[in-house]
C-alpha positions as CSV (number, residue, x, y, z in Angstrom):
1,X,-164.9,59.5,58.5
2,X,-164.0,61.6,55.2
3,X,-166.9,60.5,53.8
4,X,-169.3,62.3,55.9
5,X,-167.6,65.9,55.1
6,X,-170.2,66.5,52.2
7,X,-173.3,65.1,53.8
8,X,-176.3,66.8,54.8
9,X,-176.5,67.2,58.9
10,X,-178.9,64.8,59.8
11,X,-177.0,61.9,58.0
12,X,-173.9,62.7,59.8
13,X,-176.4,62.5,63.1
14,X,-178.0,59.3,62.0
15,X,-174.7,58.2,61.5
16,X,-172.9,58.7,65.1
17,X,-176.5,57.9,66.7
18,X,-176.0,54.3,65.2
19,X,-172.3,54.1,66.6
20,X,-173.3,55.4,69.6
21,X,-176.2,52.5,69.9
22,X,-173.7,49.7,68.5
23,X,-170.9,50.7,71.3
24,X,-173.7,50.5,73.7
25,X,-174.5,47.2,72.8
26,X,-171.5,45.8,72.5
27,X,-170.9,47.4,76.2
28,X,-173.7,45.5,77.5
29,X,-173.0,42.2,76.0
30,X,-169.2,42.6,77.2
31,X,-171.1,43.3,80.8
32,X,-173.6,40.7,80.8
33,X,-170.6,37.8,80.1
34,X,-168.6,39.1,82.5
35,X,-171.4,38.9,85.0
36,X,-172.3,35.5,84.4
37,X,-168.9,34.3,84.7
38,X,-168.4,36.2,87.9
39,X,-172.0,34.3,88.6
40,X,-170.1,31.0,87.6
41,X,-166.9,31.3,89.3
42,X,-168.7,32.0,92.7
43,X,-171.5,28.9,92.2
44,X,-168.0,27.0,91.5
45,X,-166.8,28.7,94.9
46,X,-169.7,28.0,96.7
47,X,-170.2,24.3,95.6
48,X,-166.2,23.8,97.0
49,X,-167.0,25.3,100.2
50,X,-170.2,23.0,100.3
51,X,-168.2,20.3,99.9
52,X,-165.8,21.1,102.4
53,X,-167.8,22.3,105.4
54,X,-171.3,20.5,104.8
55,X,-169.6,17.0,106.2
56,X,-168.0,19.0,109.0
57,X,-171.1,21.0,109.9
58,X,-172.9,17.5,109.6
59,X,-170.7,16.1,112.2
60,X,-171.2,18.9,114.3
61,X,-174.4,18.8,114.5
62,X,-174.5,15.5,115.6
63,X,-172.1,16.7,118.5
64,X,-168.6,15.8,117.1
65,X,-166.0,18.0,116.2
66,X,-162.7,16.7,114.3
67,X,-159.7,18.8,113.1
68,X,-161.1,22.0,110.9
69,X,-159.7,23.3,108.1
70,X,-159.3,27.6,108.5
71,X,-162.5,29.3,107.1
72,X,-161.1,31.0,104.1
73,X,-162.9,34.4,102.8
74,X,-163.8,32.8,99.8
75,X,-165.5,30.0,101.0
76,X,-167.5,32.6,103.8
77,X,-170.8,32.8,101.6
78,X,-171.0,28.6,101.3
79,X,-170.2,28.3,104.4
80,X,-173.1,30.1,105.9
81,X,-175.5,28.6,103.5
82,X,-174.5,25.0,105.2
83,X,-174.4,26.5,108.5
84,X,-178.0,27.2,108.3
85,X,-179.1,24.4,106.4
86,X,-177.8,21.9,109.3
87,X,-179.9,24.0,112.0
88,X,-183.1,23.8,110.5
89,X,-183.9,20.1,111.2
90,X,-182.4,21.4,115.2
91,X,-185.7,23.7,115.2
92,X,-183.7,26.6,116.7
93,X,-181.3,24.8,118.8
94,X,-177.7,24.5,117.9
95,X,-174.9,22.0,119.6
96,X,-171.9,23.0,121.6
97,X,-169.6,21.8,119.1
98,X,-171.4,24.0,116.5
99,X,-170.9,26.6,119.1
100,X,-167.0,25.9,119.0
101,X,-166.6,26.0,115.3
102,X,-168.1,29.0,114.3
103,X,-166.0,30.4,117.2
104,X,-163.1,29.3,115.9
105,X,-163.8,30.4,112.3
106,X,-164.6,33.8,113.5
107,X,-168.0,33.2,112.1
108,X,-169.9,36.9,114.2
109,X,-167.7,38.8,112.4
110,X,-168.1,37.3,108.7
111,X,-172.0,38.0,109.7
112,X,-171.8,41.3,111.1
113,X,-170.2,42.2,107.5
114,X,-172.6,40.8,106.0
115,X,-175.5,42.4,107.4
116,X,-173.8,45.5,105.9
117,X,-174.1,44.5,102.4
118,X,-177.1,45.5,100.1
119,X,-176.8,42.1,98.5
120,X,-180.4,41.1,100.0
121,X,-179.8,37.4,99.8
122,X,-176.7,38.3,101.8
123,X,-178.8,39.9,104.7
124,X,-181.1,37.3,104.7
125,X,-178.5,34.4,105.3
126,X,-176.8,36.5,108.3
127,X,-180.0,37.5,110.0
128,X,-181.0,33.4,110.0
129,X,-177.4,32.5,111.1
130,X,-176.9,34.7,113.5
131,X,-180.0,33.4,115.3
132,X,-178.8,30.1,115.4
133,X,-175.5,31.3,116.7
134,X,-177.7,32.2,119.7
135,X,-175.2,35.3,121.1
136,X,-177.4,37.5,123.4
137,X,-175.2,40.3,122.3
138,X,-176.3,40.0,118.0
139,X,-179.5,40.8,119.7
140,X,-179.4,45.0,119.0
141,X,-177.6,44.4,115.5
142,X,-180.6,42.3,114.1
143,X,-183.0,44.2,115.8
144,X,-183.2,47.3,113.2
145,X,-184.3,44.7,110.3
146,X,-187.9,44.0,112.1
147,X,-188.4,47.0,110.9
148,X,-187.1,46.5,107.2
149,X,-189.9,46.8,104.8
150,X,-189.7,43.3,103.0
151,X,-191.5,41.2,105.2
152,X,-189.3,37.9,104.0
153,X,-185.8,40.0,105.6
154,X,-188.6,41.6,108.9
155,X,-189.8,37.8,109.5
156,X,-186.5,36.4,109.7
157,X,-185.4,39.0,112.1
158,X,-188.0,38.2,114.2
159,X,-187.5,34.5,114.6
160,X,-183.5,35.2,115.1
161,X,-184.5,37.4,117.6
162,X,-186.7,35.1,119.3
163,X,-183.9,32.9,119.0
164,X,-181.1,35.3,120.5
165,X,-183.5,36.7,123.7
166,X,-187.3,35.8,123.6
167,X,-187.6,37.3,127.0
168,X,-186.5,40.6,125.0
169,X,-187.6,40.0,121.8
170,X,-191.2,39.1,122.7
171,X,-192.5,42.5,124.0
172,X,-191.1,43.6,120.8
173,X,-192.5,41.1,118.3
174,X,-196.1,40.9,119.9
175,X,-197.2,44.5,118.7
176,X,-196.4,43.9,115.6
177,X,-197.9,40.4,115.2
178,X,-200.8,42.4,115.5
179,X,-200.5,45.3,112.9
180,X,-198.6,43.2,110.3
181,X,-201.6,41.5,108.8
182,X,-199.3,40.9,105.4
183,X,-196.4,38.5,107.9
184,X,-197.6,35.1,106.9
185,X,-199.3,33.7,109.5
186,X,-197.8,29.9,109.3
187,X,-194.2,31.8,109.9
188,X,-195.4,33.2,112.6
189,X,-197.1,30.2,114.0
190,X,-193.6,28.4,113.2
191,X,-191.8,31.3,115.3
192,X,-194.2,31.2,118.5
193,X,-194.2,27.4,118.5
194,X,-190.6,26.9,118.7
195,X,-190.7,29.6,121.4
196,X,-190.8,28.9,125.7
197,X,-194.6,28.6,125.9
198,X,-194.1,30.4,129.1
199,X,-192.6,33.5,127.3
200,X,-195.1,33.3,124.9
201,X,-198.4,33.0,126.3
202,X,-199.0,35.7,128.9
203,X,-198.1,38.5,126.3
204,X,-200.5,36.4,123.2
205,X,-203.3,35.8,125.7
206,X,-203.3,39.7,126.8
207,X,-203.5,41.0,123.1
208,X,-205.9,38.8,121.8
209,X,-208.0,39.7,125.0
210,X,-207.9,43.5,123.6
211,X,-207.5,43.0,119.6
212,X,-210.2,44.4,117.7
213,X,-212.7,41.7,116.0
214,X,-210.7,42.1,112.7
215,X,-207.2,41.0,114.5
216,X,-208.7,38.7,117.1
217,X,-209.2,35.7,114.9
218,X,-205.7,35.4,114.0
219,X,-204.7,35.6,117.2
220,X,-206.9,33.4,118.7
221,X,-205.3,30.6,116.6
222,X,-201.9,31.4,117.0
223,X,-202.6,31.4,120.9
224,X,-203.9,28.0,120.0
225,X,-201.2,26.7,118.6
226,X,-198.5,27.8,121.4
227,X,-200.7,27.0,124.7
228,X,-204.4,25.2,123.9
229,X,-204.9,25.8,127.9
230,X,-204.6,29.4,128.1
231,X,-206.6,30.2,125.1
232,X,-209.4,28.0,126.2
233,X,-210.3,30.5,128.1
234,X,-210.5,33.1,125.5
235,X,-212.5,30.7,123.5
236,X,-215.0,29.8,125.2
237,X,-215.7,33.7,126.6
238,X,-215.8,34.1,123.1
239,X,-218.3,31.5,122.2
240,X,-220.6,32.8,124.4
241,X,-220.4,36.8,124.0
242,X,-219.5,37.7,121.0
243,X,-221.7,38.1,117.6
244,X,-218.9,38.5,115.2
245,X,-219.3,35.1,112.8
246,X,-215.1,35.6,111.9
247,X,-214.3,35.2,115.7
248,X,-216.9,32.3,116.8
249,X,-215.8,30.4,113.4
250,X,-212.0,30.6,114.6
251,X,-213.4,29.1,118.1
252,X,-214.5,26.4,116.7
253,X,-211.7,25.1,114.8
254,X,-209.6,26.0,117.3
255,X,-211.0,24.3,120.3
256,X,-209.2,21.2,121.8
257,X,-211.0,20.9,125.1
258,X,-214.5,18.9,125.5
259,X,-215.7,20.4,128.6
260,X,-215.9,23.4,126.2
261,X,-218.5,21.8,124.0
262,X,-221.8,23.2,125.9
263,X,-220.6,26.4,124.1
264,X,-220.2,24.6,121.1
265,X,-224.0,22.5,121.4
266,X,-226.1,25.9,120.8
267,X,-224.3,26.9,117.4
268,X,-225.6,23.8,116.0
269,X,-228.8,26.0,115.1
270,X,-226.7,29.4,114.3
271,X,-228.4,31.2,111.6
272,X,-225.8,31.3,109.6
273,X,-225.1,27.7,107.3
274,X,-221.3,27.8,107.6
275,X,-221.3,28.4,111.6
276,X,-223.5,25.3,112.0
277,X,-220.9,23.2,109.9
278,X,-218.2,24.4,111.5
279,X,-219.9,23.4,114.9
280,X,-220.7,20.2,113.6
281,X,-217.1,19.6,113.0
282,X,-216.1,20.5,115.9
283,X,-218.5,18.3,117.6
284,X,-216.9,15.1,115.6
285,X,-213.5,16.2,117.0
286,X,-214.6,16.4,120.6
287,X,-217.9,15.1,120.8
288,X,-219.3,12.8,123.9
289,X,-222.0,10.0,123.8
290,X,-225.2,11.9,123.2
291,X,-224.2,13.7,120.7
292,X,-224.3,11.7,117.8
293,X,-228.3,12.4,118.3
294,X,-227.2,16.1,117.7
295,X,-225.7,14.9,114.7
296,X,-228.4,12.8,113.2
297,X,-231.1,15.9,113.6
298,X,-228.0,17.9,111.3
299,X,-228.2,15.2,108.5
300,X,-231.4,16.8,107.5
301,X,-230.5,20.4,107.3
302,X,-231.4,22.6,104.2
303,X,-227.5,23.5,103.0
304,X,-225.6,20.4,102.0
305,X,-222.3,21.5,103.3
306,X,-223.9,21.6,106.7
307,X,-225.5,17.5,106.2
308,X,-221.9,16.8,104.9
309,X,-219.9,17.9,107.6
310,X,-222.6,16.3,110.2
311,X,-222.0,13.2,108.7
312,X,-218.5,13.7,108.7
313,X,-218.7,14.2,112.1
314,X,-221.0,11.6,112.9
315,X,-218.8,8.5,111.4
316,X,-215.8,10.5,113.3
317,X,-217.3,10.1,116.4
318,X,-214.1,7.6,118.6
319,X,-217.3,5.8,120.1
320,X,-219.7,5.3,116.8
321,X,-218.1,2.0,114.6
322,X,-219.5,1.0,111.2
323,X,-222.1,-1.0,112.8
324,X,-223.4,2.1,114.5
325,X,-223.2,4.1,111.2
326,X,-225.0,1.7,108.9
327,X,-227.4,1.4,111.6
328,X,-228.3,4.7,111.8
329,X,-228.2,4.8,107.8
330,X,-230.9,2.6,108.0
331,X,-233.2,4.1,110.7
332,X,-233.5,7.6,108.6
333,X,-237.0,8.2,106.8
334,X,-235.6,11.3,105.5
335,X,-234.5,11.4,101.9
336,X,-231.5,14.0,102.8
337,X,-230.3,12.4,105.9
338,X,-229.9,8.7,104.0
339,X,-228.8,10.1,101.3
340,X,-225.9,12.1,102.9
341,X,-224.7,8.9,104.7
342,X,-224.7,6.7,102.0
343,X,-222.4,9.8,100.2
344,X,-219.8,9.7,103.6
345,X,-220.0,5.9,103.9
346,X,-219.1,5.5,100.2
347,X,-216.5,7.5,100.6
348,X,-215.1,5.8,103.7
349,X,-215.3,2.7,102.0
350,X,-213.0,3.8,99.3
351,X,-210.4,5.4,101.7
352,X,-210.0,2.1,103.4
353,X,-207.1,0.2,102.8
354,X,-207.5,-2.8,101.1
């Protein structure tokens, strides 16, 4: 570097600046390919250990167990990735020979190291197996990530909890059902659902009874979807008291009873357009002879949303056939009403199979 001894300062600082950059650069291109062949060598890892343990989980799963190779530490990560990709068609039940062969490859402790690790993914994958391992006693180890901010890593220890204890974990996850407005709702559907309705229901039915009209909707329909009996009771209170549009629109997609459907019958003439399509709908799902006349007297309504649902519901109806339908058609002297029909027939007619 001689010949920097008789130049000015700031070309001698240009100068080690630029080295400084090109080292730097040449740092980070050395670290990125070492990375991505760490990367490749443990997809290569993982794709052996797929091939390995995917036939034997398989097998498992089925309920036999051959002769099994020794989990090697390796092989751990692709393991656990086909350990929970054959319990997800068992809707969180596992098989006694399952049982046995994460026994004998010491599979709890691989998990309880992993749920150590920062690695996200990692977490993630332990959390899910270790509720399919179904060991009461993972129950407290999961249990600090229902708390975990990311609601992906907080929704998967809720299900592996439901998994592991329901009885415990359901006094637990109820509360929170409630305040975590940002959990996605068809997880947590998927998690009641494959729960003991028995478990379930008394704790749901109890906090939708007391959940404020902004919270009450969600529950209502996810109180539907584990027990339609206990929350028809809820609905059709509901129906009848309250005033809030958001709860009585929930009702009415979420009813499944018709002796329900004189609470139904007086929203037909709500003030509000979208209430009166939703109850015509739901008067084509559960609707008795007598009211397709209800129906009719919809087809000339002032929104169009409300006519098309009506005649939705109408040519829904298990006890009106296309006779009755073009029948009807033909007996309106309303502009709006045949109009509407001819629309909902046409479309039938193309839906049918031909």
């Amino acid at each position: 570097m001689g010949f920097l001894a008789g130049a000015a300062p700031v070309v001698v600082i240009a100068f080690l600046l630029g080295l400084a950059v090109s080292v730097l650069t040449l740092l980070m291109m050395l670290t990125t390919m070492v990375m991505r062949m760490n990367s490749l060598r443990m997809e290569r890892i993982d794709a052996d250990a797929r091939a390995l343990w995917h036939p034997l989980l398989s097998h498992a799963a089925a309920g036999h167990l051959g002769t099994l190779p020794t989990l090697q530490a390796r092989h751990v990560r692709g393991f656990i990735e086909v350990w929970n990709e054959v319990h997800e068609p068992l809707r969180g039940g596992t098989t006694d020979a399952l049982a046995e062969l994460a026994r004998a490859g010491d599979l709890p402790r691989h998990l309880y190291r992993f749920l150590g690790q920062t690695t996200f993914h990692h977490r993630v994958m332990a959390i899910i197996a270790l509720g399919h391992l179904k060991r009461g006693e993972s129950f407290d180890r999961v249990l600090p990530f229902l708390n975990d901010k990311s609601p992906i890593l907080s929704l998967c220890a809720a299900r592996s909890l439901m998994q592991l204890d329901p009885e415990r974990a359901v006094p637990k996850l109820v509360p929170l059902i409630v305040e975590r407005t940002y959990w996605s709702q068809g997880v947590v559907a998927s998690i009641l659902t494959e729960s003991e309705q028995a478990i379930v229901t008394e704790p749901m039915a109890d906090a939708t009874l007391h959940a404020t009209s902004d919270v009450a909707p969600r529950l209502i329909r996810f109180l539907a979807g584990v027990s339609p009996e206990s929350a028809a009771p809820i609905i059709r209170e509901a129906l009848r008291t309250s005033s809030d549009e958001r709860i009585i629109s929930t009702c009415l997609q979420s009813m499944t009873d018709p002796a329900d459907l004189d609470c139904v019958r007086p929203l037909l003439s709500h003030p509000l357009w979208y209430i009166r399509m939703q109850a015509a709908s739901t008067l084509g799902a559960l609707g008795v002879p007598g009211d397709e006349h209800r129906l009719v007297v919809m087809l000339r309504d002032t929104q169009w949303w409300v006519r098309y649902r009506a005649a939705q519901a109408l040519l829904r109806l298990k006890f009106i056939g296309a006779d009755d339908a073009r029948r009807i058609h033909d007996s309106q002297t309303d502009a709006f009403a045949r109009d509407i029909l001819s629309h909902v027939l046409a479309e039938r007619s193309i839906e049918a199979p031909t």
